[in-house]
ROVOBA-246257 format. One record per residue: residue number from 1; residue in one letter; x, y, z of N, C-alpha, C in turn. Coordinates in steps of 0.05 Angstrom, whole numbers, plus 5000, padded with zeros to 4 digits. Each point is the difference from the previous one (the first is absolute). Example, Ala and Ser with C-alpha at 12.3 -4.5 7.8 and 13.67 -1.06 7.14 Angstrom:
BEGIN
R   resi   resn   n.xx   n.yy   n.zz   ca.xx   ca.yy   ca.zz   c.xx   c.yy   c.zz
R      1      A   5264   4886   5156    4982    5024    5000   5018   5024   5000
R      2      S   4993   5021   4986    5016    5024    5001   4985   5022   5014
//
This chain:
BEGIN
R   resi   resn   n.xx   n.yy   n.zz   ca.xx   ca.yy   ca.zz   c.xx   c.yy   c.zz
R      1      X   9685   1760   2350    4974    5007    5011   4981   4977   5000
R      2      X   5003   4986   4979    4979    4976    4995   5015   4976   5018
R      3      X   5019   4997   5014    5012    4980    5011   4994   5011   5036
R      4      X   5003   5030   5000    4978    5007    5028   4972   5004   5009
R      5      X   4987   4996   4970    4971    4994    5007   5002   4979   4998
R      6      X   5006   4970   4980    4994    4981    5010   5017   4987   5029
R      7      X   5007   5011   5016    5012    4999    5028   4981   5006   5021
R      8      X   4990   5024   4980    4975    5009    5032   4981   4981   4993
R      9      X   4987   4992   4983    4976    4995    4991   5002   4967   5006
R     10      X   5023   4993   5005    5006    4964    5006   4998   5003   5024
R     11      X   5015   5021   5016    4992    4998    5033   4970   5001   5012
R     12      X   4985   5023   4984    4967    5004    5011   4984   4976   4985
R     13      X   5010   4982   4983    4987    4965    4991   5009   4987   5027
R     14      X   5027   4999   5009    4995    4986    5019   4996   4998   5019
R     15      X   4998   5033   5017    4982    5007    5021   4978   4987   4996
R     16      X   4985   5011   4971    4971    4986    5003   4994   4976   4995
R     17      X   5027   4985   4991    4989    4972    5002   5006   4989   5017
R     18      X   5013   5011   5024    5000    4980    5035   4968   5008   5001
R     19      X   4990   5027   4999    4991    5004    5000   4969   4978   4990
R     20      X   4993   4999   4981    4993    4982    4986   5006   4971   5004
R     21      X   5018   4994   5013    5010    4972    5011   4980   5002   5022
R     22      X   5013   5013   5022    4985    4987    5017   4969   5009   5007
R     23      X   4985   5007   4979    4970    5000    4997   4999   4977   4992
R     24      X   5009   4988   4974    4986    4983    4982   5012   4967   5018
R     25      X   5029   5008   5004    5011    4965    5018   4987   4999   5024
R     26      X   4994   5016   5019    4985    5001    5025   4977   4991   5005
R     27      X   4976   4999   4982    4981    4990    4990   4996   4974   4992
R     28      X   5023   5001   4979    5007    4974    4990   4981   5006   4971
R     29      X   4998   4974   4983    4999    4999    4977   4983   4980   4998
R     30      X   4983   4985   5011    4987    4977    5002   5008   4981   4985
R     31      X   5029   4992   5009    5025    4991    4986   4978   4970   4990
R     32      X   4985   4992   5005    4991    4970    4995   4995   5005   4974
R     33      X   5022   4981   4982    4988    4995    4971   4972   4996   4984
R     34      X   4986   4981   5025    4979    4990    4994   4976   5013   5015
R     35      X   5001   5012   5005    4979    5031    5014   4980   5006   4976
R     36      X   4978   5011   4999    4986    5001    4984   5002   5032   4978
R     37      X   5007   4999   4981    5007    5026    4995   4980   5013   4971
R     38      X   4995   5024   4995    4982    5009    4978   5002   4989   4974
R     39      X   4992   4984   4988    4993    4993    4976   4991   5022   4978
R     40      X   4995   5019   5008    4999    5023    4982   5020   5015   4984
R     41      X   4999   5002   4983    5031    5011    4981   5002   5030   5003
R     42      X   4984   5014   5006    5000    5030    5006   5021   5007   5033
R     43      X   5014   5024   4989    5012    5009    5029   4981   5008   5020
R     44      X   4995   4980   5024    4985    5012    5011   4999   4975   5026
R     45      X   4988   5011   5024    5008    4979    5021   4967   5011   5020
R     46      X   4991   4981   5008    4963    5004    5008   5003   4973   5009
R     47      X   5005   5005   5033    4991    4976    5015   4977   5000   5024
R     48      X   4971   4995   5000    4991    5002    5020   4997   4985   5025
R     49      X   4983   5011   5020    5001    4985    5030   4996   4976   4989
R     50      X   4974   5005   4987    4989    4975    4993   5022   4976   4991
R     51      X   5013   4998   4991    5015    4987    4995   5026   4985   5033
R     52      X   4999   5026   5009    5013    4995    5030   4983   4986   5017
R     53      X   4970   4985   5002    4991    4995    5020   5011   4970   5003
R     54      X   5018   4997   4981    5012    4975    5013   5024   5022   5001
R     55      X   5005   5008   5022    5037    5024    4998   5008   4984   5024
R     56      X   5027   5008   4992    5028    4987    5006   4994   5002   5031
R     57      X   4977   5009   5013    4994    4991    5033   4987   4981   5006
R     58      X   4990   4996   4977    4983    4968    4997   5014   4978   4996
R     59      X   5022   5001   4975    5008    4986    4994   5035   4991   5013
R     60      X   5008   5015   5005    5026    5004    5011   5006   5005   5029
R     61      X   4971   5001   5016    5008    5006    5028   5012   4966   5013
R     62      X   4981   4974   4995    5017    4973    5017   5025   5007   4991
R     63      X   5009   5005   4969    5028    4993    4997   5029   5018   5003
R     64      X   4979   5024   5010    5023    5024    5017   5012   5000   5025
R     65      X   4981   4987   5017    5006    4994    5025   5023   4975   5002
R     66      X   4986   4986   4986    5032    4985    4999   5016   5001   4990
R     67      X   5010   5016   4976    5025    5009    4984   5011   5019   5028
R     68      X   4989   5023   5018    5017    5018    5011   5015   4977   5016
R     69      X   5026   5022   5006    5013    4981    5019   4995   5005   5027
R     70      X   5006   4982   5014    4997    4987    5019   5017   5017   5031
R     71      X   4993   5026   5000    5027    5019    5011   4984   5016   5030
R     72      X   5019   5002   5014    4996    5022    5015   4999   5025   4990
R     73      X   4985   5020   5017    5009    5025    4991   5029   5008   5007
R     74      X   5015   5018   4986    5029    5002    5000   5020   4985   4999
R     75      X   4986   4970   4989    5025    4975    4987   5005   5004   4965
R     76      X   5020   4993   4999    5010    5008    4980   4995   4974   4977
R     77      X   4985   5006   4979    4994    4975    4978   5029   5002   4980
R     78      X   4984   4970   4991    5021    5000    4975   4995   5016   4978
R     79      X   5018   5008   4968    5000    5013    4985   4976   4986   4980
R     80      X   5009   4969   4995    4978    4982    4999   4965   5010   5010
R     81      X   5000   5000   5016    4981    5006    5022   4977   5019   4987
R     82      X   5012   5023   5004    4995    5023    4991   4988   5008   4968
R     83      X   5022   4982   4991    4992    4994    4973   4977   4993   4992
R     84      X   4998   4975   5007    4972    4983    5005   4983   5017   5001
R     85      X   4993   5018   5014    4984    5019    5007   4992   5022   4987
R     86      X   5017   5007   4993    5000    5022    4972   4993   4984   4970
R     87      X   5011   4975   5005    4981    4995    4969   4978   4987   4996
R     88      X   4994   4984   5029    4974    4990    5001   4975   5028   4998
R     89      X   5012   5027   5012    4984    5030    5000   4994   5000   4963
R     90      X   5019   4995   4988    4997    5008    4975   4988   4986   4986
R     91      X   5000   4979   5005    4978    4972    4985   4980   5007   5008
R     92      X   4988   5005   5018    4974    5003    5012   4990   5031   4996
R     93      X   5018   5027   4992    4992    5024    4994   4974   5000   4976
R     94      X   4989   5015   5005    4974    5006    4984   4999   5024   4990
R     95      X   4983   5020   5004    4993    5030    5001   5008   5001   5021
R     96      X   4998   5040   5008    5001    5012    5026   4996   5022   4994
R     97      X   5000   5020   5019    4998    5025    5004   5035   5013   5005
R     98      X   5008   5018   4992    5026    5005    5004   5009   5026   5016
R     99      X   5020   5004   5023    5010    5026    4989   5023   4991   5012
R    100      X   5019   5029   4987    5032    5000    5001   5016   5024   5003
R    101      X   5012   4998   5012    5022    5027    5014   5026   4997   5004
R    102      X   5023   5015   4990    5021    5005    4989   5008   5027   5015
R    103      X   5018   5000   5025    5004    5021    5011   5030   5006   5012
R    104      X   5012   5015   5002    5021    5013    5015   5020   4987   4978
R    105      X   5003   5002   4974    5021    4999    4988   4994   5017   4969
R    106      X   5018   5004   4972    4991    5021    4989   4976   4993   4978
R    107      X   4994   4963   5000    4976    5000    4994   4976   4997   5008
R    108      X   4992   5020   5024    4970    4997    5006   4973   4995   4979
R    109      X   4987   4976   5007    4976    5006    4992   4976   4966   5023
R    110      X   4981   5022   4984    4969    4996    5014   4976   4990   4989
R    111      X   4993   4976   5004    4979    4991    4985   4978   4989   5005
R    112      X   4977   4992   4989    4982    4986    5002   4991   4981   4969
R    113      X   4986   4979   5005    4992    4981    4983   4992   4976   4999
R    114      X   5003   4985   4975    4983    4967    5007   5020   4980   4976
R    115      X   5005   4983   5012    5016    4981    4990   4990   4979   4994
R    116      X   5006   4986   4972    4983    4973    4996   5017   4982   4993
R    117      X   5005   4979   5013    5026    4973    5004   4983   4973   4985
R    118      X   4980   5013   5002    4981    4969    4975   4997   5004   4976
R    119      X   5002   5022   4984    5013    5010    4968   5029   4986   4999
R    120      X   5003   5001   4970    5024    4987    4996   5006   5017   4975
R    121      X   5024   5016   5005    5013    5005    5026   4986   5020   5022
R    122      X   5008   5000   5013    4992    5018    5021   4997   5041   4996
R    123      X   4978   4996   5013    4989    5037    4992   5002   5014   5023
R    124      X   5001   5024   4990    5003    5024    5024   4986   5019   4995
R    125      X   4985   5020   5017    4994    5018    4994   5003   5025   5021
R    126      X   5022   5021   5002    4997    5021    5026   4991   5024   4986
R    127      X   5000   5016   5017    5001    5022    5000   5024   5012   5025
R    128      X   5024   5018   4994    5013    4999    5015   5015   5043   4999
R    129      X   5017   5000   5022    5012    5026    5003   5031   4995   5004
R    130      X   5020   5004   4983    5025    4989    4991   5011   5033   5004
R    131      X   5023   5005   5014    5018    5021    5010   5017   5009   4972
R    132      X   4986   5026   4995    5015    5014    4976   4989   4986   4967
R    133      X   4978   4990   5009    4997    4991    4972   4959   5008   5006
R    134      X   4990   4995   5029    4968    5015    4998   4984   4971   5007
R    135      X   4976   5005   4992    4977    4986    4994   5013   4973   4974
R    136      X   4991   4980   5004    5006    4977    4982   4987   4981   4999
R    137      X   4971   4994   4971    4991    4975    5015   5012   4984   4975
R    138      X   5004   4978   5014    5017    4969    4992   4984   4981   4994
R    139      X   5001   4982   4978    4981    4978    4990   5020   4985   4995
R    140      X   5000   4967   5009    5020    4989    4992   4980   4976   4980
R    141      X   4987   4998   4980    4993    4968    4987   5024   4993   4971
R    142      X   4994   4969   5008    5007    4987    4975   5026   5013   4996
R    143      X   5022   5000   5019    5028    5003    5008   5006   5030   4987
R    144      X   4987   5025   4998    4998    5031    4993   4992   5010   5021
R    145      X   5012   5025   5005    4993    5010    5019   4997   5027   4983
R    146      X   4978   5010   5014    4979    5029    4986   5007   5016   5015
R    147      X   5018   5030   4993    4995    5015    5021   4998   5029   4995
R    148      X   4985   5010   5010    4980    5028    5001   5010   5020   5020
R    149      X   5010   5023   4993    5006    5023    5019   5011   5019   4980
R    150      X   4984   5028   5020    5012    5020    4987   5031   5005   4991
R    151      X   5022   4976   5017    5031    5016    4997   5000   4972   4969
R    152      X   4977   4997   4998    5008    4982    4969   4986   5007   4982
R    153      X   4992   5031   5004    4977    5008    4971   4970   4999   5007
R    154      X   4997   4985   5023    4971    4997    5012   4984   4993   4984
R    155      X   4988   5008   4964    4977    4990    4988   4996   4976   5002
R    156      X   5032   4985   4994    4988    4968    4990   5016   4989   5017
R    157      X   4999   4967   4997    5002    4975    5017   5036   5000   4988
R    158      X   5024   5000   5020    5018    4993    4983   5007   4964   4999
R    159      X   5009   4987   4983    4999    4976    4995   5027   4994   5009
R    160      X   5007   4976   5021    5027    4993    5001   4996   4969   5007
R    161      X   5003   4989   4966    5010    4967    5004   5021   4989   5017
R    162      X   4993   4985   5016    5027    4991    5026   5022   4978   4982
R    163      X   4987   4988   4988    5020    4982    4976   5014   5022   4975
R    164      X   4995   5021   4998    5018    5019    4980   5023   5016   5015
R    165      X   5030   4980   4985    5018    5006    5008   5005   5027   5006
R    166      X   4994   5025   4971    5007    5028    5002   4972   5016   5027
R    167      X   4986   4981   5012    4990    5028    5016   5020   5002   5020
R    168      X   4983   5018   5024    5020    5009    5027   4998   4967   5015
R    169      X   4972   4985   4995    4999    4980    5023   5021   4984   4983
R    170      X   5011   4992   4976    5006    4973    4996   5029   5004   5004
R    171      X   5019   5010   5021    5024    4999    5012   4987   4974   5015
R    172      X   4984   5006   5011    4986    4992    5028   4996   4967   4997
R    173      X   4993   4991   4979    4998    4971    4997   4977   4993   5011
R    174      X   5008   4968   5004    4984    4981    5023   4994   5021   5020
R    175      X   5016   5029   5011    4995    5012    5021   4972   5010   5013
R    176      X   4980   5003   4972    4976    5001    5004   4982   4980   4987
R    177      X   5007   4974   5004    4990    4983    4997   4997   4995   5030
R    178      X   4969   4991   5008    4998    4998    5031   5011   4963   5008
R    179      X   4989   4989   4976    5017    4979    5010   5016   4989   5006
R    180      X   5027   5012   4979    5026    5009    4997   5006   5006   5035
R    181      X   4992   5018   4993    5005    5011    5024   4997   4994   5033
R    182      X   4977   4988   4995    4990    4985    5033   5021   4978   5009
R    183      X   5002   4980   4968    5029    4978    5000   5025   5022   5008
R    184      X   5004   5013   4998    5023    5012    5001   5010   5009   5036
R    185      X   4969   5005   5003    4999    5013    5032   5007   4978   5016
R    186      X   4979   4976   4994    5013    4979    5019   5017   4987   4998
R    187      X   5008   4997   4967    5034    4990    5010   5016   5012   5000
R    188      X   5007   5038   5015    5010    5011    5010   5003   4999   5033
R    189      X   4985   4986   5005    4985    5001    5031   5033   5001   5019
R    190      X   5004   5013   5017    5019    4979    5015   4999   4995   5031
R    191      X   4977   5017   5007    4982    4994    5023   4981   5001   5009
R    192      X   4984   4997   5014    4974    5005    5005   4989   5000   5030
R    193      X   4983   5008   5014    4982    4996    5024   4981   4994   4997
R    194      X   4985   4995   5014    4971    4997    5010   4991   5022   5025
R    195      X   4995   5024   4997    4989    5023    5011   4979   4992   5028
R    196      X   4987   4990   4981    4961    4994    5024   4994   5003   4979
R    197      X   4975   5000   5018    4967    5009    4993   4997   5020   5016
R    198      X   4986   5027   4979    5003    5025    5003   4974   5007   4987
R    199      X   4976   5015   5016    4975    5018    4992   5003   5019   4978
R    200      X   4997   4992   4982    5001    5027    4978   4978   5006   4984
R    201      X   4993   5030   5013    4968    5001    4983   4967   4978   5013
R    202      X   5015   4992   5021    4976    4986    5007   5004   4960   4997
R    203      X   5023   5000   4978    5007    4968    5000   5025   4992   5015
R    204      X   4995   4979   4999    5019    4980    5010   5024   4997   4987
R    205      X   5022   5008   5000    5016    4999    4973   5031   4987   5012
R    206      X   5008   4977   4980    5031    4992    5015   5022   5020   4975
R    207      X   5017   5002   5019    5015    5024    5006   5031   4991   4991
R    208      X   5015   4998   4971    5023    4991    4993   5025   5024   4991
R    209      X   5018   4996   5006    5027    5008    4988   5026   4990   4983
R    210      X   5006   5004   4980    5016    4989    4990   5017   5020   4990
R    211      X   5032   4990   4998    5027    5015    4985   5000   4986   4976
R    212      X   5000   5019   4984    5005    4996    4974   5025   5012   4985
R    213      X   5015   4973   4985    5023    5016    4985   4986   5015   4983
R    214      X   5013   5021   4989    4993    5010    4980   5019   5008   4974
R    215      X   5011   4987   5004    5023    4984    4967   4983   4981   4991
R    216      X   4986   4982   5014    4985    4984    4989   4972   5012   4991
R    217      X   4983   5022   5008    4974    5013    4997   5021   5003   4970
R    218      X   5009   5023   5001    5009    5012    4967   5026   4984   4986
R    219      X   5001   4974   4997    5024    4985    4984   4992   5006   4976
R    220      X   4979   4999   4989    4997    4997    4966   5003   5038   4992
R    221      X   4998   5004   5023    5002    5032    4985   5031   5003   4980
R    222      X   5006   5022   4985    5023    5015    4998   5020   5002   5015
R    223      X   5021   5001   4997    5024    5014    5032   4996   5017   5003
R    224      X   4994   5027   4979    5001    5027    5009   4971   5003   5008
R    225      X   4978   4986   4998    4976    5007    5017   5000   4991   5026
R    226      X   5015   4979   5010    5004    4984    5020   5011   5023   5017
R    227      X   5034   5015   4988    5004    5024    5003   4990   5023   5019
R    228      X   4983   5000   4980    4982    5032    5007   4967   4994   5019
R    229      X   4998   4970   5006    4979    4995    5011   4990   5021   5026
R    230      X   5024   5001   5018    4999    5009    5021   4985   4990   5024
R    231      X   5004   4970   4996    4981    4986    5020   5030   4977   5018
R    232      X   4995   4999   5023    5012    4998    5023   5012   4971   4988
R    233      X   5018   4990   5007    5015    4974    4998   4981   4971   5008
R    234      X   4985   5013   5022    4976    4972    5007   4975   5030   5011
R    235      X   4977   4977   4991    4975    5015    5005   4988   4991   5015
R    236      X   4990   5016   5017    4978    4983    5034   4977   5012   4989
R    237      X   4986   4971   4989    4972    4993    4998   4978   4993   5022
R    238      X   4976   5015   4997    4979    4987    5027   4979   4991   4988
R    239      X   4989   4985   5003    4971    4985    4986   4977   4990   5021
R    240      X   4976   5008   4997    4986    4990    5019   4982   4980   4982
R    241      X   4991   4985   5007    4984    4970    4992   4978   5002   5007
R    242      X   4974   4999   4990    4979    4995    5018   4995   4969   5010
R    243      X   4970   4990   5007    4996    4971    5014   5005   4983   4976
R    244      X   4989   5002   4968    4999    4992    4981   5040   5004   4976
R    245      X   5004   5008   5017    5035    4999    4991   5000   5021   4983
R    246      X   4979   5017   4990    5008    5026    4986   5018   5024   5013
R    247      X   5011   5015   4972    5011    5020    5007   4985   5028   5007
R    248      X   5003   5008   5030    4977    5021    5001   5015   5034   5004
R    249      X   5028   4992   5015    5019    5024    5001   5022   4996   4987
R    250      X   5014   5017   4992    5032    4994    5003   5018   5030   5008
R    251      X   5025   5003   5004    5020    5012    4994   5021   4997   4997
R    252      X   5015   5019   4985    5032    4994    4995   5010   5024   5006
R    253      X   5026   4997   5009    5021    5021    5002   5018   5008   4975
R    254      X   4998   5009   4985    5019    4997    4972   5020   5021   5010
R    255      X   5010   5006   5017    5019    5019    5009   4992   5028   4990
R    256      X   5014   5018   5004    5007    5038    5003   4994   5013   4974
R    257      X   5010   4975   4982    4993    5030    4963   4974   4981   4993
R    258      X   4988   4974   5000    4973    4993    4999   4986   5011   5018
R    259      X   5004   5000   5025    4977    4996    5026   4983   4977   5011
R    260      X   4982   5001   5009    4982    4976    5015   4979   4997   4985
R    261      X   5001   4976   4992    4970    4980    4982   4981   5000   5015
R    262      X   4977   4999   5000    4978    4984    5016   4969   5009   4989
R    263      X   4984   4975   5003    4977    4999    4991   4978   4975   5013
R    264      X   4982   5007   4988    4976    4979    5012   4989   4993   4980
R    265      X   4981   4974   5005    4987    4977    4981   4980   5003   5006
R    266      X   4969   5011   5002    4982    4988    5007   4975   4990   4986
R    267      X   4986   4984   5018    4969    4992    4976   5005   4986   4974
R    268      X   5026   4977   5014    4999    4979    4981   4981   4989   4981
R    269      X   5003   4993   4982    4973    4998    4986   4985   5021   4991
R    270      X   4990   5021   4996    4986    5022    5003   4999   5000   4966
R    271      X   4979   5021   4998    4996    5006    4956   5023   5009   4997
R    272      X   5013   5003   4978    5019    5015    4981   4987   5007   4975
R    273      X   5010   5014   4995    4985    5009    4966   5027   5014   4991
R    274      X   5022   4983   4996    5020    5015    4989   5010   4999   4969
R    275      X   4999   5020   4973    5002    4997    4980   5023   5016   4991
R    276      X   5005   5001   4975    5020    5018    4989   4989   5023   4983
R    277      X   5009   5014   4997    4986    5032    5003   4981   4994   4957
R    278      X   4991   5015   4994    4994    4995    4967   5031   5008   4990
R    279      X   4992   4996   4982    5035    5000    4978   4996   5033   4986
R    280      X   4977   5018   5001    4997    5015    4992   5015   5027   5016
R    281      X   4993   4981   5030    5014    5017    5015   5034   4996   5020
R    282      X   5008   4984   4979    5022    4995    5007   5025   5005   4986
R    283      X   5028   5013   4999    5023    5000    4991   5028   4987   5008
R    284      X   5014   5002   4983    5023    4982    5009   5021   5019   5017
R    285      X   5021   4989   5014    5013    5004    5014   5025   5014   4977
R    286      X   5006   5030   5008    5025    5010    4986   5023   4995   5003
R    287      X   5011   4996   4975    5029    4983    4999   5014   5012   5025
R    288      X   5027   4974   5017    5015    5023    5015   5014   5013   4987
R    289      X   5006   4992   4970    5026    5016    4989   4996   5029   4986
R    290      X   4960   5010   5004    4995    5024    4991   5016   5019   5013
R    291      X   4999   5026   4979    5002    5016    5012   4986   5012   5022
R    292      X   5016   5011   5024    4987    5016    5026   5021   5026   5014
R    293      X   4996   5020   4993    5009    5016    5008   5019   4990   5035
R    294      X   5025   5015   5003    5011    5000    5021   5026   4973   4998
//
């Protein structure tokens, strides 16, 4: 019995950590070492505009235009290429505004929120609607992720350290590490286009595709989570860029038992006020090896 709950309970970690992947790698991680990050010792992540009026459109628009490549619409770039592009997005990520959708496979879910890539490490904060599990809001600081919903007791914040081997996430590894992970995407790459430039929402946006292995997205995993992933052999990724080389769309195909990724970035730069819940109101995550009926 305890060898078929921890079976189900490894599969719905790593639904939700593609899941979780491609929120937190999509964005990026404001992978730059030397980025300016909170000096404050408290869990907690508070970045304002003010701070953005020099933002990554100020500072990063001469040097985006010349990092993109050099393509027609519907020519095909290098893996290289592409790359470039996705991690120059992540050096230059700041705050944003978020949302995210997870559809036509058996982990649907739905979200909204604000992401902060200038904390170290990187913070999250949604509020989201996850299939068979309800209402869920999600806090990710200081590498814990907080999570609140009635199918978890609803009073309090549940606590799940991403570095503690025994929770559900730490099968998962580097897997929800966004940096981990973004390295992983592009040197999975094994093709790419150049789309256009495509109106979305009112901007100007260039328009990319890339195949991604995905032996390479999950190598550090387990075999038997690798296993039970249920994600397609290669993954067709889409990313839109704005003028300033940010990430403003994306989607993924994770095939039939995940479904389709996709989300938006907006209002780079923008306030965050993201903290970790009080400790008064928070509990730890129950062993998998408790008892649970069935």
């Amino acid at each position: 019995m305890t060898a078929r709950l921890t079976t189900r309970r490894l599969k719905r970690s790593v639904a939700a950590g593609a899941a979780a992947l491609t929120l937190l790698a999509a964005a990026g991680c404001g992978g730059d070492d030397d980025s300016t990050a909170s000096d404050s010792t408290d869990t907690s992540s508070s970045s304002a505009s003010a701070d953005a009026s020099t933002s990554p459109s100020d500072e990063a628009s001469s040097d985006s235009e010349s990092d993109a490549p050099d393509a027609e619409a519907g020519e095909q770039i290098s893996a290289e290429e592409f790359g470039g592009l996705v991690k120059k997005a992540l050096d230059d990520a700041t705050t944003a505004n978020v949302t995210i959708d997870t559809s036509g496979g058996a982990a649907g879910l739905s979200g909204t929120g604000q992401v902060d890539y200038e904390s170290e490490p990187p913070a999250v904060k949604m509020t989201a609607t996850i299939a068979q599990m309800g209402d869920i809001d999600i806090t990710l600081v200081d590498n814990t992720f907080y999570l609140k919903s009635s199918a978890l007791g609803g009073d309090k914040w549940v606590e799940v350290p991403l570095d503690d081997p025994n929770s559900p996430f730490g099968a998962l590894g580097d897997q929800l590490d966004p940096a981990a992970g973004l390295e992983k995407l592009v040197d999975g790459v094994q093709s790419a286009t150049y789309v256009g430039e495509e109106d979305v929402d009112g901007d100007e946006l260039d328009h990319y595709t890339a195949s991604v292995d995905t032996a390479t997205l999950l190598k550090d995993l387990p075999a038997e989570a690798q296993g039970s992933s249920g994600l397609p052999a290669t993954v067709e990724y889409e990313m839109w860029f704005d003028q300033d080389g940010l990430i403003r769309k994306f989607s993924a195909d994770l095939g039939s038992t995940v479904g389709t990724t996709s989300g938006t970035f907006d209002d780079w730069g923008t306030d965050v006020d993201i903290e970790a819940p009080p400790a008064s109101e928070v509990t730890q995550m129950p062993s998998l090896g408790g008892s649970t009926a069935g």
